[in-house]
ZATOR-395674 format. One line per field, with one value per residue (C-alpha): x, y, z; residue in one letter. Coordinates in Angstrom, 2 decimals. Layout:
N
c1 <- X, ... .
c2 <- Y, ... .
c3 <- Z, ... .
aa <- A, ... .
This chain:
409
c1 <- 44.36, 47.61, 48.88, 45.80, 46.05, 43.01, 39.23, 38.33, 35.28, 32.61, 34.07, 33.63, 30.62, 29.47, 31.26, 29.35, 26.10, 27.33, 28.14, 24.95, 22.70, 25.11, 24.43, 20.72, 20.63, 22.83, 20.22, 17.02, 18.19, 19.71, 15.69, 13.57, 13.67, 11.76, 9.74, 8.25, 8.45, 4.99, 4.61, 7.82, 6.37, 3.00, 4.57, 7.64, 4.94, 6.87, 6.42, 7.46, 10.06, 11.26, 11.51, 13.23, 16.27, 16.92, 17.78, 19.64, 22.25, 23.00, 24.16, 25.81, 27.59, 28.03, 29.35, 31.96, 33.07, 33.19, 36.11, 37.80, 37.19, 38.19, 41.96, 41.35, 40.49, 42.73, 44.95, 42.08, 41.39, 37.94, 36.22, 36.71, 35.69, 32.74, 31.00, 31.61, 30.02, 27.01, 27.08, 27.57, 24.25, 22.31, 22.93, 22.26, 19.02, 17.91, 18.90, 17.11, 13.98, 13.61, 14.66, 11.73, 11.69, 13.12, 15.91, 16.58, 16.47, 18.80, 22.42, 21.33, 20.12, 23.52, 25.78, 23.43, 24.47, 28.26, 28.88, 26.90, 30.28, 32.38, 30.42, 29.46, 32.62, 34.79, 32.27, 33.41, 36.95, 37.49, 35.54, 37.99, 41.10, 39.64, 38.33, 40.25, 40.27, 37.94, 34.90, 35.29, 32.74, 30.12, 31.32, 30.63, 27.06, 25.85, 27.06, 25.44, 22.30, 21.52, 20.20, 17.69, 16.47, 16.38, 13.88, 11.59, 11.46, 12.77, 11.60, 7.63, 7.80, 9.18, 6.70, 3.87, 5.25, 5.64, 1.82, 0.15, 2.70, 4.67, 8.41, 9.89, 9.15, 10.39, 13.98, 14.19, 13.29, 16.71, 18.76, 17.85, 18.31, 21.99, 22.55, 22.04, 24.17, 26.99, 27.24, 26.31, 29.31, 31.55, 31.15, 31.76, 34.34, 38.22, 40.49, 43.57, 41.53, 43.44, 43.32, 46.41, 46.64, 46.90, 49.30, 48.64, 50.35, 47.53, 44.70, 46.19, 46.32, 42.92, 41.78, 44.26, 42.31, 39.77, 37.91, 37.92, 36.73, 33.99, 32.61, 32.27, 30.81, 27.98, 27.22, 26.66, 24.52, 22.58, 21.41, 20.57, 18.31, 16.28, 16.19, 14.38, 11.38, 12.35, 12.90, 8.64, 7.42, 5.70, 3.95, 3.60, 1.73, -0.48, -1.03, -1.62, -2.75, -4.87, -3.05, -3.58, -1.26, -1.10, -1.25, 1.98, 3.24, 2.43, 4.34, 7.39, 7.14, 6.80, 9.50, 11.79, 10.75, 11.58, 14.86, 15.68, 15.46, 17.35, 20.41, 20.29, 20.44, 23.38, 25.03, 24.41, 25.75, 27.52, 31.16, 29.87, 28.48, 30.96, 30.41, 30.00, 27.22, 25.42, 25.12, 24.33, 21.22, 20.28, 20.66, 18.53, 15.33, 15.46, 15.18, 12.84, 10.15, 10.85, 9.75, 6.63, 6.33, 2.86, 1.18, 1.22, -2.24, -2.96, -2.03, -1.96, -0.24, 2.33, 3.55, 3.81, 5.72, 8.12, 9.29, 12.08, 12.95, 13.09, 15.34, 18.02, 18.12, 20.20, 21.49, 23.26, 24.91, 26.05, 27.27, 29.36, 31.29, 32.43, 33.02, 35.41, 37.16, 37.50, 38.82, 41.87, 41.82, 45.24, 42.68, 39.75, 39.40, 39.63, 37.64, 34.57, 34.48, 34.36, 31.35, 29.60, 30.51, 29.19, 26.07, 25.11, 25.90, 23.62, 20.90, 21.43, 21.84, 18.42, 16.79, 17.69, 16.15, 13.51, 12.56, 13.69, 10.98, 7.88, 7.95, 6.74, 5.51, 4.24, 5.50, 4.97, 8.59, 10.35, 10.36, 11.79, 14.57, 15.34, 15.25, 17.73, 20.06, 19.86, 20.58, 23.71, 24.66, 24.01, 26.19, 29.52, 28.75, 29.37, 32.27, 33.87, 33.67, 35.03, 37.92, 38.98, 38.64, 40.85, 43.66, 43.07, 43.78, 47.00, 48.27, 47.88, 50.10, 52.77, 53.09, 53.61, 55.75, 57.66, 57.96, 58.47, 61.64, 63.73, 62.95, 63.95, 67.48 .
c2 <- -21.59, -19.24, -15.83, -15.57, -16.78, -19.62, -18.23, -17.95, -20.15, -17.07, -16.09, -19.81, -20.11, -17.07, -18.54, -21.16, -20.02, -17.82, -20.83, -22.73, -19.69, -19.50, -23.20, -22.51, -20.18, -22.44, -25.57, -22.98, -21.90, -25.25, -26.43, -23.76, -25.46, -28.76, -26.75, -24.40, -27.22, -26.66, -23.04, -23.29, -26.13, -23.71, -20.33, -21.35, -23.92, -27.05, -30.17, -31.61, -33.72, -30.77, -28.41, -31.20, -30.27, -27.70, -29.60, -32.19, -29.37, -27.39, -30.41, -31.44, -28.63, -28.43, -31.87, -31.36, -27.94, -28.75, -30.48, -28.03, -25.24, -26.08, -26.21, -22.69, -21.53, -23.22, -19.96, -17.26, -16.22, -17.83, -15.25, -13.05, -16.37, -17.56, -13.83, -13.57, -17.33, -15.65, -12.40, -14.21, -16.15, -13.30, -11.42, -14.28, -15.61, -11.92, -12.12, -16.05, -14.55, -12.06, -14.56, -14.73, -18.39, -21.73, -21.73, -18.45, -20.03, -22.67, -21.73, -18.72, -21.41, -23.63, -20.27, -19.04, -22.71, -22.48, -20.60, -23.96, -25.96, -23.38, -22.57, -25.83, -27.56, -24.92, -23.84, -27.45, -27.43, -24.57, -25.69, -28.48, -26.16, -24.28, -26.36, -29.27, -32.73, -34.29, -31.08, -31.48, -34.03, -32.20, -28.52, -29.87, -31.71, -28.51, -25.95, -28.50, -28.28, -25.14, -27.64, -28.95, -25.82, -25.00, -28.27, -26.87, -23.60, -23.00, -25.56, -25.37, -21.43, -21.61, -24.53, -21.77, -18.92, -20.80, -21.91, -18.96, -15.71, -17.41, -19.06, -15.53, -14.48, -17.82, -16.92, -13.90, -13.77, -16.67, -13.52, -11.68, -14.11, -14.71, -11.31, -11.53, -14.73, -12.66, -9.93, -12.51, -14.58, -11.53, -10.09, -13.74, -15.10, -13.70, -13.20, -15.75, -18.78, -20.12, -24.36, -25.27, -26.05, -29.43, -31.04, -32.78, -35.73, -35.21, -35.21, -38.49, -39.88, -39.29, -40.73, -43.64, -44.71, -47.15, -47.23, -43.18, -43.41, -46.14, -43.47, -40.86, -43.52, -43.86, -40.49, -40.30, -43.65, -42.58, -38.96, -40.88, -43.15, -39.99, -37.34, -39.78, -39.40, -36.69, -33.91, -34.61, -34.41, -31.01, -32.41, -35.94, -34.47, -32.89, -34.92, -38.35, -37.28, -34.75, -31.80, -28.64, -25.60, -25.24, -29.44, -29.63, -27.09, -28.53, -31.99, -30.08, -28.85, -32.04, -33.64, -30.35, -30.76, -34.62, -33.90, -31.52, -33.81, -36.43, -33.98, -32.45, -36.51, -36.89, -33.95, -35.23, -38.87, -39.00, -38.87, -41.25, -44.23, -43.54, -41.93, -45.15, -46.60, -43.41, -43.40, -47.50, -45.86, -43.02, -45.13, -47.94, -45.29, -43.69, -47.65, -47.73, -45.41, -45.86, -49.56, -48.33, -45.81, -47.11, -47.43, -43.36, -43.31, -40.03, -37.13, -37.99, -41.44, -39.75, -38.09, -41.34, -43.10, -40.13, -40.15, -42.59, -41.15, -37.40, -38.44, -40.21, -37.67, -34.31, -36.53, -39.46, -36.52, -34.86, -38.31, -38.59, -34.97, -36.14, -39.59, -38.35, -35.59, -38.30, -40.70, -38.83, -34.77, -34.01, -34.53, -33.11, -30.23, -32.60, -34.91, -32.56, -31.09, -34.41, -35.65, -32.52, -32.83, -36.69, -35.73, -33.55, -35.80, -38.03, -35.27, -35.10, -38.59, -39.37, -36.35, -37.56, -41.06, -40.15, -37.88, -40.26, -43.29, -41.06, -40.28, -43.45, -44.92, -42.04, -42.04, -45.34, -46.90, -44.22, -45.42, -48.97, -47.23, -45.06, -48.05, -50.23, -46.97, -47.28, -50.46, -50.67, -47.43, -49.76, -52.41, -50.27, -48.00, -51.82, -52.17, -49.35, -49.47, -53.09, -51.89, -48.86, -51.02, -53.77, -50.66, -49.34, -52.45, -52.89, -49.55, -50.40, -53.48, -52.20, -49.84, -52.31, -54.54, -51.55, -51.04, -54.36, -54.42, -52.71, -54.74, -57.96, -56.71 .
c3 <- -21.34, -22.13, -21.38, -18.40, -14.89, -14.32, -13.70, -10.40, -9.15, -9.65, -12.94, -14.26, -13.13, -15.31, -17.92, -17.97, -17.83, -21.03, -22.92, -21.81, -23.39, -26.43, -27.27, -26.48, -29.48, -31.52, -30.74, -31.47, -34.76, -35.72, -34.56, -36.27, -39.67, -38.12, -35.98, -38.77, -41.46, -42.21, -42.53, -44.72, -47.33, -47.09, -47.75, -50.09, -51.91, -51.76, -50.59, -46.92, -48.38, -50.19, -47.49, -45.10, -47.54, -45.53, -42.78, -44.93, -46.87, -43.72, -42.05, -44.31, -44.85, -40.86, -41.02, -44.00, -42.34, -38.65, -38.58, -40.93, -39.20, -35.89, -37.91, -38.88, -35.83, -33.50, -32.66, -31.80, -28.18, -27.35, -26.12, -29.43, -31.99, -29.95, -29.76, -33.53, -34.42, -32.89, -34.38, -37.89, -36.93, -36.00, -39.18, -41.61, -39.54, -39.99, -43.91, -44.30, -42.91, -45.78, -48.46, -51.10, -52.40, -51.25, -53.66, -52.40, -48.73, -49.26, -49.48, -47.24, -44.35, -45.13, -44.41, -41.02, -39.31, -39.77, -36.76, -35.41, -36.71, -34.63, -31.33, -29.89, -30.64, -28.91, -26.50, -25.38, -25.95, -24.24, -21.08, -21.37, -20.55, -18.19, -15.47, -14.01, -15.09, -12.52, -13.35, -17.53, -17.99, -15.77, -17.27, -20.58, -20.05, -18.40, -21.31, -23.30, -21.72, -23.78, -26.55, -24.12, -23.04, -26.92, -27.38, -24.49, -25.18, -28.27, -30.69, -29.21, -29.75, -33.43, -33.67, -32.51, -34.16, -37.74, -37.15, -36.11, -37.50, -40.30, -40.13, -41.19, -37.97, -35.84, -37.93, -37.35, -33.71, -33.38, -34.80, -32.01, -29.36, -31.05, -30.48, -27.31, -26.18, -28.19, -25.57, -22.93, -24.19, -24.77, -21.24, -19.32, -21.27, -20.00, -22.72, -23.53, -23.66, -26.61, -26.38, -27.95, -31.56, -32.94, -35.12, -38.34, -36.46, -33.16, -36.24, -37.78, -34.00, -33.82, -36.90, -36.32, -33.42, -34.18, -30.54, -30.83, -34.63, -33.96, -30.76, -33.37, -35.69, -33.04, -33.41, -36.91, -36.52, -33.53, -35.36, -38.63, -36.52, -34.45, -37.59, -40.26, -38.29, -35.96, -38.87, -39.86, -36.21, -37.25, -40.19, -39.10, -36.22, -38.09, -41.05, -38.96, -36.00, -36.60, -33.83, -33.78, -33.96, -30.15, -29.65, -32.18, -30.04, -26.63, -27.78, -28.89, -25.44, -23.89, -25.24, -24.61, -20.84, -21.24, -22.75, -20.16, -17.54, -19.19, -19.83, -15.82, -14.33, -17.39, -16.09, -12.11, -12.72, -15.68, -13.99, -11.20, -13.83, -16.68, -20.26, -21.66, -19.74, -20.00, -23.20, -23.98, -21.56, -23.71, -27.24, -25.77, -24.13, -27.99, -29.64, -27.43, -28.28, -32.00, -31.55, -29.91, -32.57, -33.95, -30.37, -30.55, -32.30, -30.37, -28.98, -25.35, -26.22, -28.54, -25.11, -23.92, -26.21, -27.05, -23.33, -23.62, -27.02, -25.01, -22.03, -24.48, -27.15, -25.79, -23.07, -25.40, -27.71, -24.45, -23.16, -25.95, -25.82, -22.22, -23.28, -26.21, -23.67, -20.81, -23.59, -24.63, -23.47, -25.48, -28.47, -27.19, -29.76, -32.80, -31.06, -29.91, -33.87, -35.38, -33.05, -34.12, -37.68, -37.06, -35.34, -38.30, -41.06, -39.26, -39.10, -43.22, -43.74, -41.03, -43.15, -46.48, -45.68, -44.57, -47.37, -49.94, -47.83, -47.37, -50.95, -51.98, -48.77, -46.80, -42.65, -41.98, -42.42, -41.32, -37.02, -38.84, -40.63, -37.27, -35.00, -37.67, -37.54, -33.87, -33.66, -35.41, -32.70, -29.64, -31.37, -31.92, -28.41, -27.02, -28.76, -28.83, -24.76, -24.82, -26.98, -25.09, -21.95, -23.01, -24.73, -20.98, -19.05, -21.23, -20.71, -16.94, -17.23, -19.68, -16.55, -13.89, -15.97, -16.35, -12.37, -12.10, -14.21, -11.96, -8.87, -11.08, -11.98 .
aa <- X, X, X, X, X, X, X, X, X, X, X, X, X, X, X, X, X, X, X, X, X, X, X, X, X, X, X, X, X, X, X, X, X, X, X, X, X, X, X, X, X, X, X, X, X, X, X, X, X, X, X, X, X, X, X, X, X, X, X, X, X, X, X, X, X, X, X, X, X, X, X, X, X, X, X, X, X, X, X, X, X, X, X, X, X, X, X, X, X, X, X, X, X, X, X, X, X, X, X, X, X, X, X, X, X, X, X, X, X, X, X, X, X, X, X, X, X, X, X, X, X, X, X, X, X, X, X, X, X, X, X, X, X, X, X, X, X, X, X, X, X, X, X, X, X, X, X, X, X, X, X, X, X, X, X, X, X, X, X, X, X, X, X, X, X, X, X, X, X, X, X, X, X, X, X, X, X, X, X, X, X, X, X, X, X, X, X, X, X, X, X, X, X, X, X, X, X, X, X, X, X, X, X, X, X, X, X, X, X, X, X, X, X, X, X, X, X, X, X, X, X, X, X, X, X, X, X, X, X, X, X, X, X, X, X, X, X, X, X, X, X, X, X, X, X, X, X, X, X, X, X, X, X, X, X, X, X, X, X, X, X, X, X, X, X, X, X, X, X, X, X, X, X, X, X, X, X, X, X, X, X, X, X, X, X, X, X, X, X, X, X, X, X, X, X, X, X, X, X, X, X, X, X, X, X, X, X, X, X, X, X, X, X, X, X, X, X, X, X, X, X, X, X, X, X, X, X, X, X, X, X, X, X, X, X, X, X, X, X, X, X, X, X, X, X, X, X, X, X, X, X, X, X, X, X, X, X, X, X, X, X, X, X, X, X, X, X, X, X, X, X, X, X, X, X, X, X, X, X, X, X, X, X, X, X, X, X, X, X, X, X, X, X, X, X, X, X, X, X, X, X, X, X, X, X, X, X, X, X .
């Protein structure tokens, strides 16, 4: 933080309360698409597959621009940049929800989640300069937990809305909930908070690192693996099981509570059991339930096997924001954007192959494709821990060889 003294305990604390709601607006209106996916294929007369493009082009876009962005931005005072992200997704969740044809929806939906690319990242990144070393992994789990509280309350009530009023209404109510986490955000937030800029030299650090650029990598994996079947929850539920508007609702709902939980005992342990084991935890619960994917032949055993699925999924993405910070906090900035640039290019790339398999073959593949995505997220988590272990444990001894020296002359 610059040209301010440091919060004061109270002040932070509202601070990050602010940030927790802002990111629960982000993670509603980032969620509304998949909740009111079939109210959207109904009204805009397209086909599931076809409407899960929505998903797959904003993140994309998210993905591409994250990283970008967080250049751009690197000089303005927090407080002003994060209340304008929201204000820029309240007006163009209020302009989406009078667009008159999915073509028209498109680029309109792709623009709304920008300010996703900006808030979240530096939501995070400023959390990172304003409390002290030993409180940054906790301070960012807990702003973070706004995109749990988004999957329990949010993503069940767009679910409902989208089924019973229409999805025009589920948008447009997220544009007034970003208006308010703007003033919430504008009235907690002190001015000054200005992380400091990076170098092109800090960015080429970063993506010289190949233990940091294999952690991001597990993003990207571990989003492709949940969002080829978690983007058609909506319709799967209703299609193959049979639910009805308030049952598709109620397992949103479920797995929102689920999530919850998962994030609040992240938040609780995660700087007691380390970042990394945390989230080898959270990737193997979500492998889990997508191997016991076909088991879920009902409603009440869908909530069963979507448990372990629910307490890894906002927990592992949180796990790896403090994992990155805790990793190397000169780079935090760059770092945070590009794990939220890789966690949406693995929402498009999970969205894009799952479309491109229930085409042909309908929803059965799709927990295979997830689980091999998953897979191959355990596999470089492991390594990636290994190799920042073993650059660790050198560091330590180029140190005490370099104590050492002096007591050998």
């Amino acid at each position: 933080m610059s040209h301010t003294a440091a919060p004061g305990a109270r002040q932070l604390t509202g601070v990050r309360w602010a940030l927790l709601f802002g990111n629960f607006t982000i993670g509603c209106g980032v969620m509304v698409t998949a909740g009111t996916l079939n109210d959207l294929s109904r009204s805009l007369q397209v086909s599931v597959a076809v409407a899960g493009q929505l998903i797959s082009v904003a993140a994309v876009l998210i993905a591409l621009c994250a990283p970008l962005l967080a250049a751009v931005v690197a000089g303005i005072d927090r407080r002003r940049l994060l209340t304008l992200s929201l204000l820029w997704f309240a007006a163009w969740h209020g302009v989406s929800a009078l667009m008159p044809s999915f073509a028209a929806l498109l680029p309109v939906r792709a623009i709304s989640v920008l300010s996703a690319a900006v808030f979240t990242p530096q939501a995070a990144a400023a959390l990172g300069v304003m409390v002290p070393p030993a409180q940054r992994g906790q301070a960012i789990t807990f702003a973070l937990l706004g995109w749990s509280l988004a999957s329990v309350l949010g993503m069940p009530l767009s679910a409902w809305i989208g089924e019973t009023w229409g999805w025009r209404w589920a948008f447009g109510g997220v544009g007034l909930l970003a208006l308010a986490a703007a003033a919430g955000v504008w009235r907690a937030m002190p001015d000054g908070v200005r992380p400091a800029a990076l170098s092109w030299a800090s960015w080429a650090s970063v993506f010289t690192q190949p233990a940091l650029m294999a952690v991001v990598f597990v993003t990207v994996l571990s989003a492709a693996g949940q969002f080829t079947l978690f983007s058609y929850f909506a319709p799967y539920y209703r299609q193959v099981l049979g639910a009805s508007p308030a049952e598709i609702s109620g397992l949103f709902l479920w797995f929102g509570a689920i999530g919850l939980a998962g994030n609040l005992l992240l938040t609780r342990h995660v700087d007691r059991i380390g970042a990394d084991r945390a989230v080898a935890l959270t990737l193997g619960c979500m492998a889990v339930s997508l191997l016991l994917w076909p088991l879920g032949r009902s409603v009440l055993l869908m909530m069963v096997v979507t448990m372990p699925w629910a307490l890894g999924c906002f927990a592992s993405n949180a796990g790896q924001q403090a994992r990155l910070v805790q990793a190397a906090p000169v780079l935090a900035p760059a770092l945070i954007a590009l794990n939220s640039s890789a966690m949406y290019a693995g929402q498009a790339l999970g969205a894009a192959s799952g479309g491109a398999m229930m085409a042909p073959f309908g929803y059965g593949p799709l927990h295979w494709v997830g689980l091999a995505w998953l897979l191959l997220a355990i596999a470089l988590s492991v390594w990636a821990a290994r190799r920042m272990a073993a650059g660790a444990a050198a560091d330590v001894a180029k140190v005490a060889a370099a104590d050492a020296a002096p007591l050998r002359g």
